[in-house]
N, C-alpha and C positions, 0 to 999 in steps of 0.2 A: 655142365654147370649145375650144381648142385642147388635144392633149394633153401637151403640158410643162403646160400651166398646170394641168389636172387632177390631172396627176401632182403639182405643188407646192403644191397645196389639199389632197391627200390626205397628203402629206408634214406640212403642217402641223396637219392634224387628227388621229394618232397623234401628235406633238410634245406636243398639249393634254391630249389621254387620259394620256399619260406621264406628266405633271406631274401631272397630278390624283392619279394613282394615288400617284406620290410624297409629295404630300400629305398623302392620307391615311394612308400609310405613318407618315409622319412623326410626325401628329396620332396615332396609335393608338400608337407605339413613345413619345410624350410624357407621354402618360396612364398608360399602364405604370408608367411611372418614376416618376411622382410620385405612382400608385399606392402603390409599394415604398417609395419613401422617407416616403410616410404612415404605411406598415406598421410599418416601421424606427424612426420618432420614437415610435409609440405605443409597439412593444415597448421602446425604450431609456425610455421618461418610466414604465412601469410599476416597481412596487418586488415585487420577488420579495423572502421572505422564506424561510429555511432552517433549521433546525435542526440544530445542532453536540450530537451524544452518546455521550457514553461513562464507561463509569465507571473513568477514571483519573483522576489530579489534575491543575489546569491546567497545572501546572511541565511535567513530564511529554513533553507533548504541543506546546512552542513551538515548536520549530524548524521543525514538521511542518505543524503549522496555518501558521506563516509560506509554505511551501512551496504549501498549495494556497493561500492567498490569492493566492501571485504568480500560480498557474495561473488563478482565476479570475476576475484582472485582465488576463492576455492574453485571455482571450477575452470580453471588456467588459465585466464583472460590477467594479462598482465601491461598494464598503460604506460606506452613507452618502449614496448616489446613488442606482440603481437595485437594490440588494442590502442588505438586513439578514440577520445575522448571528444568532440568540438560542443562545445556548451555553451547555451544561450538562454540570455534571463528578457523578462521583459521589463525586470522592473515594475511590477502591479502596472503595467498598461498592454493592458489586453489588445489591443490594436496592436499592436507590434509580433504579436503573434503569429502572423500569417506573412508577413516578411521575413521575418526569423527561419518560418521551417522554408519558406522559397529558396533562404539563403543556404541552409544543410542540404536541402535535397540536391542543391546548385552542383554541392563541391565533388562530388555526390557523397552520401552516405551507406551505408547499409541496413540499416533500420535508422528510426525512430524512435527513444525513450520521451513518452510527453507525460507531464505534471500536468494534478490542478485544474484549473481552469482554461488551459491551452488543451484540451482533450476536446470538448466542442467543438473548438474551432478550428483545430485539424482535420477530424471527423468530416467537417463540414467542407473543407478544400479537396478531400477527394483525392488524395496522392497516390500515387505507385506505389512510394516505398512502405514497406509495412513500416507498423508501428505498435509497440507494446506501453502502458501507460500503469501510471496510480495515479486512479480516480479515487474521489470521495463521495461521489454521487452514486445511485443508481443506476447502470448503464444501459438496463431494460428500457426503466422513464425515461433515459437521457435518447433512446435511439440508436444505440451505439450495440447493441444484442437484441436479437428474435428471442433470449433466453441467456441464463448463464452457459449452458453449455454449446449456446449457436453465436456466438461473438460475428460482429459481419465488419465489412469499410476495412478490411483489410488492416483489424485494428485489435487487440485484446492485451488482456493483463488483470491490474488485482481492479477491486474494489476496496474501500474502505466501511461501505454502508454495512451497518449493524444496527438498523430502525430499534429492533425488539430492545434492547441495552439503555432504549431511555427509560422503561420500566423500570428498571432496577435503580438508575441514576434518582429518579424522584423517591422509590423507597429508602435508599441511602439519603438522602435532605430529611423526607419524615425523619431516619433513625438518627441524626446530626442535630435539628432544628426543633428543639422543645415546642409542644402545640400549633406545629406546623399546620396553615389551612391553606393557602394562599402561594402561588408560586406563580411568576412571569416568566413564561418562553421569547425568548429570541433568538429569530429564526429566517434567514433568507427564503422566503417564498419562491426563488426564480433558481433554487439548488433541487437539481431530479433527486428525487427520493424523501424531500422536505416533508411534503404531504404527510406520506407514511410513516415518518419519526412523528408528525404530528398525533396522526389517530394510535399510534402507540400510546402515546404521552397521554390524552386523552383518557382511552380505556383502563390505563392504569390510575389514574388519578381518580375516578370514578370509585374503582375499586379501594385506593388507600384515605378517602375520601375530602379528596383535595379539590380548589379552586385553580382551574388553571385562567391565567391571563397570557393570550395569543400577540406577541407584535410583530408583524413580519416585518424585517431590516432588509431589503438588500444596495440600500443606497445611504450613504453618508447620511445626508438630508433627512430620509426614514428615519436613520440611527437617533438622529438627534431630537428627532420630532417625540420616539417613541420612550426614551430615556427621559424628555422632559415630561410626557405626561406621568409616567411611574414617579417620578420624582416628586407630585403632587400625593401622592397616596402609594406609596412605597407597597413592594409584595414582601416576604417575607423571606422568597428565595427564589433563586433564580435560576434557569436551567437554556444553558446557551448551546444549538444546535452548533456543532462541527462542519467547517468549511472555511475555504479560501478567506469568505470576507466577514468570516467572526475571528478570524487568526490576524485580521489588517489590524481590527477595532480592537482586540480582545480585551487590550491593557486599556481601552476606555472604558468599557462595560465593566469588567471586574473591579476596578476603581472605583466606579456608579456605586457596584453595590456593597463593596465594604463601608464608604461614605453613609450607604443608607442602612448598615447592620442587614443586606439579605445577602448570602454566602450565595459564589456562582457552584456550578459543581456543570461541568459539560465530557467530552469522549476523550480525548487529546492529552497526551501528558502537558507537551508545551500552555496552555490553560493554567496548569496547575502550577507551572512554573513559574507563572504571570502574576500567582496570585489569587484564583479559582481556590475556593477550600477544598475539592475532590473533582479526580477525574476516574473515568473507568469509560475504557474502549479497547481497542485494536494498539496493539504491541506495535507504535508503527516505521521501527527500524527493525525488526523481522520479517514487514511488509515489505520493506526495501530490498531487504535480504533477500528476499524472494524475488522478487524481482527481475533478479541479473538470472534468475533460471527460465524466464522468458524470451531472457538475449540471447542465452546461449542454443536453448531451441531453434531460435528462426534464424540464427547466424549457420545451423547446422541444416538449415532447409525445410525446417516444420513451415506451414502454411499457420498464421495467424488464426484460420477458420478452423483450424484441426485443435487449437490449445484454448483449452475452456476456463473461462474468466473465474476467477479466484476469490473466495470472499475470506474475511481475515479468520485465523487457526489461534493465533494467540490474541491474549486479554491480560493488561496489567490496571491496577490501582494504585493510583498515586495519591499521597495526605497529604495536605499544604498545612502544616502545625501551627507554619509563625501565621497564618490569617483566621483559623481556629481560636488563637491565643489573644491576639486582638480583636475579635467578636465576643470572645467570651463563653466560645463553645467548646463542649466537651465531645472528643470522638468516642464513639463505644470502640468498646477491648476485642470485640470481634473484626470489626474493621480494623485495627490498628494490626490487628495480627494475622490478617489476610492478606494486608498492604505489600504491594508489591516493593514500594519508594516511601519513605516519608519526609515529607521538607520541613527540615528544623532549622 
């Protein structure tokens, strides 16, 4: 046997090995795949079920729930297919809250989405099933996190708290309210993280050298007590903290003070919808948005204590023109052309 022809017998016999080996490449990277897409069909034909709670009213809350369903339709949660929905409101009675979630955890669910003011009180029952929430409070103050990025109670999600933002809210008043001295906060003192929006408000007012007036609301009663003594000696403008139970009242405070010539200006678009001359906060049907990437996490097996609590990414301003217009104030051209929204 000659050596070309050895050489082209051993040439052919690595040729064979090659292909085999590709072969089985082949056959093993096939099996993968249709592996994953077994995986894939079984997790998409499964139906997750979640629970929607809080104790406000449905009305309330539609734009927002509109917002994370779209969230948890881009990431292929679709209700009615592989996703139920069971929702429950409390109707602003907070008591109803802890039978509410007895009754989802009952049917059973899979997680927990809690709102609002039903975050506490969940917290505080101690459930099995996880739960991801939008708070408005501090979750630190409130108990609910050793930290932003140590969430405990078997519980995390966003925050809405943006303390630092009422600095700005009172230099937007100076820059709206000619010879601005004088401004009234209202403010739930029994809201975690109240405090702190305080000594913000505070420190900046010092600095743009304002009078601040302090009324903590967090009861009707309060409300009414605190709205009649301003109403003896009006402020000039008024700067209403963000929560549950400045969104019950809103449209009676901003009323207050269009009657008394002092413009609200608070965090929240809805505020301004109400009738608030300015708002500026947290974008918060992006927050919603957001949101449904928490369900999807823990529906996929993340542990609630491994996803660190979220504080808000976006910020819009909102103009109320028609309460502008009937004050008799002029917005400067800078705000108007930063504005995210303007209500005409």
């Amino acid at each position: 046997m000659s050596p070309s022809r050895n050489g082209r017998m051993l040439d052919l016999g690595a040729a064979t090995v090659e292909r085999s080996v590709k072969r089985r490449t082949f056959i093993a990277s096939a099996a993968a795949s249709a592996t994953m897409v077994r995986r894939q069909v079984r997790a998409a034909s499964r139906l997750f079920r979640i629970g929607w709670l809080t104790a406000q009213r449905e009305a309330s809350l539609t734009p927002f729930l509109a917002a994370f369903r779209e969230g948890l339709a881009e990431l292929g949660y679709r209700e009615g297919d592989n996703l139920k929905i069971e929702y429950r409101y409390g109707d602003d009675d907070r008591t109803r809250v802890g039978p509410l979630a007895a009754e989802l955890t009952g049917l059973p669910v899979d997680l927990l989405v809690v709102q609002g003011a039903a975050v506490p009180i969940v917290f505080g029952l101690k459930l099995s099933t996880p739960s991801v929430y939008a708070f408005s409070g501090d979750p630190v103050v409130a108990g609910f996190a050793d930290s932003l990025s140590h969430p405990r109670g078997g519980m995390t999600g966003l925050t809405f708290m943006a303390a630092e933002l009422n600095s700005k809210r009172l230099e937007m008043l100076r820059d709206i309210v000619p010879g601005l001295k004088r401004v009234a906060i209202i403010a739930n003192p029994e809201h975690p993280g109240s405090q702190i929006e305080r000594a913000y408000s505070e420190e900046a007012a010092k600095k743009l050298g304002l009078a601040l007036e302090y009324y903590g609301t967090g009861t009707e009663s309060q409300l009414a007590d605190a709205l009649a003594t301003m109403g003896k000696s009006p402020p000039q403008a008024m700067s209403l903290f963000s929560d549950g139970f400045a969104i019950q009242y809103r449209q009676r405070i901003i009323d207050f003070g269009i009657e008394h010539r002092a413009p609200v200006i608070s965090g929240w678009q809805v505020f301004a919808k109400s009738g608030a001359i300015c708002t500026y906060g947290p974008n918060l049907s992006e927050s919603y948005r957001r949101l449904a990437y928490y369900v999807d996490r823990v529906l996929k097996g993340a542990p609630t204590s491994q996803l660190p609590i979220e504080r808000p990414t976006k910020f819009e301003t909102v103009v109320n023109m028609r309460t502008a217009k009937k004050l008799g104030l002029t917005i400067p051209t800078s705000m108007l052309a930063s504005a995210d929204e303007l209500i005409e």
